[in-house]
N, C-alpha and C positions, 0 to 999 in steps of 0.2 A: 128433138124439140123439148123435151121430157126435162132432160138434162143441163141445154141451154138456158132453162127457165129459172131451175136451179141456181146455175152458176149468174144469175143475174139477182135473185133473192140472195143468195153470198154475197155480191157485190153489195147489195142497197144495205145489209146488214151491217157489213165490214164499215161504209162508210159512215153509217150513223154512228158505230163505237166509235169511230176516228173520232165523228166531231162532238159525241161525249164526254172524250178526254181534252177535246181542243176547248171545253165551257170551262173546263175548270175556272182557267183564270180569271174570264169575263166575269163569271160572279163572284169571283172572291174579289173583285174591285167593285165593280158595280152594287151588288147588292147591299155593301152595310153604303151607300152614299149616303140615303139619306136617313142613316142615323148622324150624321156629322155635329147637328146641336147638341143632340144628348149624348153623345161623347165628349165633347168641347165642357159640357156643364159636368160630369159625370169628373172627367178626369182633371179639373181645374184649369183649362187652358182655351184655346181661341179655338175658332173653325179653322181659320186660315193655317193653324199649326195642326189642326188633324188631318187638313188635306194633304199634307208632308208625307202622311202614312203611305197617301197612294204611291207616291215618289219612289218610298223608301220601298215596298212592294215590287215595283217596276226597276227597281235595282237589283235587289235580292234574285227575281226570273232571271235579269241577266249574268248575274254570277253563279247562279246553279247551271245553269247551261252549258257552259264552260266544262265540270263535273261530267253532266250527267252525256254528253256526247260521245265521250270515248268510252262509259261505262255502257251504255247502246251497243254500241260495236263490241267491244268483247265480249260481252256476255248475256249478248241477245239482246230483245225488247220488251221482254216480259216479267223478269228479276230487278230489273232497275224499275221498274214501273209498283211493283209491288211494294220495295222498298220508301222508294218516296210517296207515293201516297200515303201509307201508314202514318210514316212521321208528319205529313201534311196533316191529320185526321189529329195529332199530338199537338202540332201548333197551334189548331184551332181552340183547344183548349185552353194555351198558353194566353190566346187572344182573350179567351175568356173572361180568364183569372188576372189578366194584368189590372194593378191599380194605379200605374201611373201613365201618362203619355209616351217618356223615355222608354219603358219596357211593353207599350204597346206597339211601336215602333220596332222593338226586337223581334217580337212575336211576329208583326207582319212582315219583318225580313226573312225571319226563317220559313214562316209559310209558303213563302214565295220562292223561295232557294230549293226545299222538296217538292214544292207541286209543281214544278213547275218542269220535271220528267217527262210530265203528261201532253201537253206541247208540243217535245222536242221529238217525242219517240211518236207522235201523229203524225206529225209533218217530214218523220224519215219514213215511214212505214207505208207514205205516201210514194215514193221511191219503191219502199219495198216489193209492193201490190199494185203498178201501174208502171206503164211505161211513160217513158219525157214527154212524149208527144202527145199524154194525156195530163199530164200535172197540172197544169193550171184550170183546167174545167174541173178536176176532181178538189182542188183547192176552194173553187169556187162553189163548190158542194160544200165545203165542210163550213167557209164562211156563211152558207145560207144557215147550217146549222149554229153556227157561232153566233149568227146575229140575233137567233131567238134568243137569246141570254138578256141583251140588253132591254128586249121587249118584257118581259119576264122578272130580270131579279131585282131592277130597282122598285117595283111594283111591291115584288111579293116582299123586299126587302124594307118598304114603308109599312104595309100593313104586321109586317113581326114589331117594328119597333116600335108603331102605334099600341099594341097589345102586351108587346111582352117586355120590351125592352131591347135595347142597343145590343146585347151579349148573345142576347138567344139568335141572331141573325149567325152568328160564328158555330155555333150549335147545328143549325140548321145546315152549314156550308157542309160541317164534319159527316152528319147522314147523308146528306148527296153524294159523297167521296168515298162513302164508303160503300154505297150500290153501285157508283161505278166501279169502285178495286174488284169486288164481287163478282158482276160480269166480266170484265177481264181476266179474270183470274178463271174463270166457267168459258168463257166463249171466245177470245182472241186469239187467235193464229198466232205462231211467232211467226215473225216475218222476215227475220236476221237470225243466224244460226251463228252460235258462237263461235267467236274468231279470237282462237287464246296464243295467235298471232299480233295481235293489238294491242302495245304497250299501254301500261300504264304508268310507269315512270314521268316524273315531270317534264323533264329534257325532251322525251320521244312525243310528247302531248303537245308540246310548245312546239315542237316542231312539224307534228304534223297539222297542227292549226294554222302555220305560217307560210305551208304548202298552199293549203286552200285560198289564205288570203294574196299568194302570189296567182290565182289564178285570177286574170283581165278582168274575163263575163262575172264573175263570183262579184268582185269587189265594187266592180261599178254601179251594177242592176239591186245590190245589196246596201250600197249607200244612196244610191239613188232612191231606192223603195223604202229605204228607212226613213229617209226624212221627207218622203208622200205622204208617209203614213205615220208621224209623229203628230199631225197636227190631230187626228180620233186621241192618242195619251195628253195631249194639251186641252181637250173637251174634255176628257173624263176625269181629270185633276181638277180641273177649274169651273167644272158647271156648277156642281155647289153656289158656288161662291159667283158667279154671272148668272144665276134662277134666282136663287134661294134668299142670296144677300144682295144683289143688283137690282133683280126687278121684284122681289119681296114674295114670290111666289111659297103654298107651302111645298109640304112633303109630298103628299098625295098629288098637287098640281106636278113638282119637279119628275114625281114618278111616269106620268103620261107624258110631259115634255121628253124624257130622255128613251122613252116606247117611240113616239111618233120620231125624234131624231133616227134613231136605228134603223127605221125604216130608210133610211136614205143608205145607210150602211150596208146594208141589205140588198138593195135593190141596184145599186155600184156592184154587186161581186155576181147577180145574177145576170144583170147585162153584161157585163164579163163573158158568162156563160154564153150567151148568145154572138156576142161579138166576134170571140175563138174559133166560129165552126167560120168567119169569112174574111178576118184578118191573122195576121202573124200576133203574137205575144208584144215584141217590139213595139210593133206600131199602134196598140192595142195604150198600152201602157206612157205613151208620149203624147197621144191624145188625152189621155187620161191628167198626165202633168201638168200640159198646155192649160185643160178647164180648171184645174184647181187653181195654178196660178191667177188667172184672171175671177177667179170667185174668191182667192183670199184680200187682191189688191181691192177687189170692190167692198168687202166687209172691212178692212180697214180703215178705207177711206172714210165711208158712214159712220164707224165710229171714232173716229179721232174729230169730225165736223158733228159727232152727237146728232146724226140723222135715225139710227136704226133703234126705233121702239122694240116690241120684242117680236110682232110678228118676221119685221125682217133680220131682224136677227135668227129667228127662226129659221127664214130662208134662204142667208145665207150657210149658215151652219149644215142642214140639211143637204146644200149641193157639195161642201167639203168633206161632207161625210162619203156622200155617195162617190168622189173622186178618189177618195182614200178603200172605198172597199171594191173600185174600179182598177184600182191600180196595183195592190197588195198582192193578187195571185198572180197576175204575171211577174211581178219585180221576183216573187221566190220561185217559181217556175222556171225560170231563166237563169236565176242565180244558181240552183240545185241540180239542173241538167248536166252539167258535166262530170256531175261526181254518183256511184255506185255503191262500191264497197266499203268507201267509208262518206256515203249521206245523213248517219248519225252524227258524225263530227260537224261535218257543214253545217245540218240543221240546226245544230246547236250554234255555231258559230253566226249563221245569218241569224238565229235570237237572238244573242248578248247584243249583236249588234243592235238588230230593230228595238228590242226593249231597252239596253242600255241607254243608248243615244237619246228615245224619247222618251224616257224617264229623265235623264238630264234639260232635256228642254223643258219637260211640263215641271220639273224643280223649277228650273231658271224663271217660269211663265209666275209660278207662285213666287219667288224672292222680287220682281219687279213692284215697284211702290207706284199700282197703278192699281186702280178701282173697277170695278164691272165687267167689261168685255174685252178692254185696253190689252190685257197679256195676251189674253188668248188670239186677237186681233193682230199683235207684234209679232209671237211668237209662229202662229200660223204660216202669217207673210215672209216671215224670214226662213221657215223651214221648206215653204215649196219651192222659193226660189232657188233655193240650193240644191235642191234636187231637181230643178231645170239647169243649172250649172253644171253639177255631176253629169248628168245623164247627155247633154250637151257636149260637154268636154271628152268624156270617157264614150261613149259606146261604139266609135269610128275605131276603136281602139279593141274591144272585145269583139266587133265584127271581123277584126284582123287575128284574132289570136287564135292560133291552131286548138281544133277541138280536140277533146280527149275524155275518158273517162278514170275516175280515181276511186 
């Protein structure tokens, strides 16, 4: 009994460091938002050109990913983790010291290129420490963890900038990363034993990336889920600028607006939770599609006819939240299941996807010449329908395709 208890305080341990490492990201975007005026004033340029940074941030995570998957696999999950955080803990400085937009931009690309190991090597380690038939509940753990981010650092991230300034928020990112390196570095199990059978050559990299992506379940459930879940990188690009410039709200107001949103995000990954113990993943995750679809066509429409003051926009945003963290742990649960010994590669691979893809849409959402809610209203709508498309077209297709593990 003694021992069982044990191994269940392991357990509750292991997954809060998971979803320690999985905050990184959420507040190195969320939390400078709403410095965005006093950077726009600071560095000579618009709001609308510093929300690019988020873009440029959500690019950088998907080209480090790339990197940092195969460096997982050969050489464990705790040397790679060390490495980039460090240099994470270096960019934030760079972030600091930038005095112009163009190299505040670099900064947040690199930022985002090392920290963004931390992520990759959760959500393999997730693999590492559970079985398939658990991933997506434990997924759904770490999103419950994830989602305190967003209740938390745009908050704590208004009252720095109120006090101290736009710079010290980056400051403040660099000590958070570095009590996490700390504890990891003190209390994380490796979970992967090095396999210095894992090329690292380009050739052997590209190809065993090419492996995964020929796998049916991987590609379908991975496109499918990326573009469920593009439309949360499309809110968090563009709420600035639909709060702050749309309906004139301040900083302090924006900050409880994007608290009480998360709650929607939140509360999508823990009904998750509950859902799992009496449906499939599958079926889990198509009901999940179905409501976001019909909650983006309805936010749409209210905005393009100029019906949604802000409380409904409020409520629509809120339900596409909760569909997007409804739907995000089964789409990687499903995608991750068939692969093992190399779930570092995958993991990284189902990133560049997810982050890639909806970094490029929430760019695409800021490059439209359309004011208030209008992008995020288009780009929403057109990103869940495509992932009723995918998921429609492909999954008769991965229910056919021999299982296996890799």
């Amino acid at each position: 009994m003694e021992h069982t208890q044990r191994g269940r305080t392991a357990q509750f341990f292991l997954i809060v460091l998971l979803g320690a490492l999985n905050t990184i990201t959420p507040f190195s975007i969320d939390m400078y938002l709403p410095g965005f005026p006093q950077i726009a004033a600071d560095l000579h340029t618009t709001v609308g050109k510093v929300a690019l940074s988020v873009s440029t941030y959500f690019l950088g995570f998907a080209a480090g990913q790339l990197l940092y998957g195969p460096l997982l696999d050969r050489f464990g999950r705790k040397k790679p983790l060390y490495i980039g955080l460090s240099l994470y803990i270096l960019s934030c400085i760079a972030c600091i010291l930038s005095p112009t937009i163009e190299l505040f931009f670099a900064a947040r690309f690199i930022q985002a290129f090392t920290g963004c190991v931390a992520a990759v090597a959760a959500m393999a380690m997730v693999r590492d420490f559970f079985p398939a038939s658990q991933s997506a509940k434990i997924i759904s753990l770490l999103v419950l963890i994830l989602g305190v981010s967003p209740l938390l650092a745009p908050t704590a991230g208004s009252l720095v900038v109120d006090a101290l300034g736009w710079r010290w928020v980056f400051a403040f990112l660099a000590m958070i990363v570095l009590v996490v390196l700390l504890v990891t570095i003190w209390f994380l199990p490796e979970g992967h034993r090095p396999d210095p059978t894992v090329s690292l050559l380009p050739a052997d990299i590209i190809g065993g990336f090419k492996t995964i992506l020929q796998n049916k379940t991987f590609i379908v459930y991975a496109l499918a889920g990326t573009f469920s879940f593009a439309g949360l990188f499309v809110y968090v690009a563009g709420s600035p600028a639909i709060f702050m410039d749309g309906f004139g709200v301040s900083a302090k107001v924006y900050g409880a607006i994007f608290a009480f949103l998360s709650v929607g995000f939140i509360g999508g990954s823990q009904l998750n939770h509950l859902l799992n113990k009496y449906f499939r993943n599958e079926q889990v995750f198509l009901v999940g599609v179905l409501v976001q679809v019909t909650a983006a066509i309805i936010f749409f429409a209210g905005v393009y006819r100029n019906y949604w003051a802000l409380p409904a926009t409020l409520a629509c945003l809120f339900v596409l939240l909760l569909c997007a963290g409804l739907t995000y742990p089964n789409a990687a649960a499903i995608a991750l299941a068939p692969f093992t010994t190399t779930a570092g590669s995958a993991a990284a691979m189902l990133g560049c996807i997810q982050i890639g893809i909806g970094g490029l849409i929430s760019s695409g959402a800021g490059l439209l010449q359309m004011k208030g809610s209008m992008p995020a209203a288009v780009t929403m709508l057109f990103s869940s329908l495509l992932a009723l498309l995918i998921l429609s077209a492909g999954s008769k297709a991965a229910r056919l395709a021999k299982p296996g593990a890799a």
